[in-house]
C-alpha positions in Angstrom: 47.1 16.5 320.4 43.9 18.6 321.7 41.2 16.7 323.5 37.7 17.1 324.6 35.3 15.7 326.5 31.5 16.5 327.0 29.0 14.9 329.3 25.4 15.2 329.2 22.2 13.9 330.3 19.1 12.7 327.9 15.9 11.5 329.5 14.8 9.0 326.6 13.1 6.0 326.1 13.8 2.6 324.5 12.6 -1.0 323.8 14.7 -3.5 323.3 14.4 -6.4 320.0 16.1 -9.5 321.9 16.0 -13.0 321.2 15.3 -14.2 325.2 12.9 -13.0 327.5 13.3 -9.6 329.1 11.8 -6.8 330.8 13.6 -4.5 328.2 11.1 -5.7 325.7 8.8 -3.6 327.0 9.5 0.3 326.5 10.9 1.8 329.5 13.3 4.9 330.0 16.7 5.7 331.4 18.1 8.6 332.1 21.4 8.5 330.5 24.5 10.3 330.9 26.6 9.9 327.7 30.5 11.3 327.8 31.9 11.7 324.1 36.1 12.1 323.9 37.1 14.0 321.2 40.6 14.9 319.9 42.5 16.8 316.6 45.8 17.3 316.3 44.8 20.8 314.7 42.3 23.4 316.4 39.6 24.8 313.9 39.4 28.8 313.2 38.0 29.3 316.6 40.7 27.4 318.1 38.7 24.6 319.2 38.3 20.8 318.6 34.5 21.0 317.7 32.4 23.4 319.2 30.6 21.8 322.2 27.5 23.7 321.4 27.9 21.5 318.1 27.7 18.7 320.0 25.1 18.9 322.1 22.7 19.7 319.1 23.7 16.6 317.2 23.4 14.6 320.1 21.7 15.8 322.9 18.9 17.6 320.7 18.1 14.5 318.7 17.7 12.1 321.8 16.5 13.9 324.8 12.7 13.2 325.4 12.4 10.8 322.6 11.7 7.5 322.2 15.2 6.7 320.5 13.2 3.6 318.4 11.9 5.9 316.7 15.1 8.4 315.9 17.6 5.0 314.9 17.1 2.3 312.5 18.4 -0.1 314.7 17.9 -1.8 318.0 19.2 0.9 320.6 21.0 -0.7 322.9 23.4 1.1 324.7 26.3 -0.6 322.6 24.7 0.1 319.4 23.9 3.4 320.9 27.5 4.0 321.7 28.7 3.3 318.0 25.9 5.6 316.1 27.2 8.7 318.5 30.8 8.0 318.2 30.1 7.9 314.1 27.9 11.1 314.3 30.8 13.2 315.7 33.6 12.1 313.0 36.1 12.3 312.5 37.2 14.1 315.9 35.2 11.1 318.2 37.1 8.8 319.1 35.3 6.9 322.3 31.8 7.5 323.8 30.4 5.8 326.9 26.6 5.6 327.4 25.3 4.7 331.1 21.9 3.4 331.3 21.9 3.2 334.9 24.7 3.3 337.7 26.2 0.2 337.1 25.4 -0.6 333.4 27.8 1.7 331.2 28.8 0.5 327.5 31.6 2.4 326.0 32.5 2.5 322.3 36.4 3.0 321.5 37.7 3.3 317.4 40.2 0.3 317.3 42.7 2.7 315.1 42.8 5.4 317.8 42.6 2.3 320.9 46.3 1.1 319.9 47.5 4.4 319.2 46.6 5.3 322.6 48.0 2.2 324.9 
C-alpha cells in the first residue's frame, strides 16, 4: 500500500449558521493548516499516488483567500469542511484533518478504510 500526505496552509474566511449564540456568527478568518492522507495500492503512470501539485489546485487554489461561504453550499465548519475535502480527492483520500486554530483540529476518517486500518 502507497501513502501520501500533504499539508498546507489557506488564509480564508468563514461565518458560521448555528443555532446558539456565537462569535462565529460573525465572519472572521483562520488560518488553517489542512493535512489530506492519501493511499492506492497501485501507483499511476508517473509512479505516484496523485500528483501533489493535483492537490494543491483542487484544494488549496479553491480556498485560500476566500470567503469559503461563498465556494460551499453548506455551513463550513471545520467538520463539514473536513468531509467536502476528503470527498474532493477520491477515491485515493482517505482522512483529512482541518485546524482552525492550535487547539481546535477536526479530522475526517472514511469508516471503510478506519477498520481496515486498526
Amino acid at each position: 500500500m502507497y501513502e501520501v500526505k500533504k499539508r498546507f496552509e489557506i488564509s480564508a474566511a468563514h461565518k458560521l449558521d448555528l443555532d446558539y449564540d456565537s462569535k462565529c456568527t460573525n465572519f472572521h478568518g483562520h488560518n488553517w493548516i489542512i493535512d489530506v492522507y492519501l493511499q492506492s495500492e497501485t501507483l499511476d503512470k508517473n509512479g505516484m499516488v496523485l500528483d501533489f501539485t493535483h492537490i494543491k489546485r483542487k484544494i488549496q487554489d479553491k480556498f485560500d483567500h476566500k470567503v469559503i461561504n461563498e465556494v460551499v453550499p453548506f455551513n463550513p465548519t471545520a467538520e463539514n469542511l473536513a468531509k467536502y475535502i476528503c470527498d474532493e480527492l477520491a477515491p485515493f483520500c482517505y482522512r483529512v484533518d482541518v485546524q482552525e486554530s492550535q487547539d481546535n483540529i477536526a479530522s475526517y476518517i472514511k469508516d471503510d478504510v478506519k477498520i481496515k486500518l486498526l
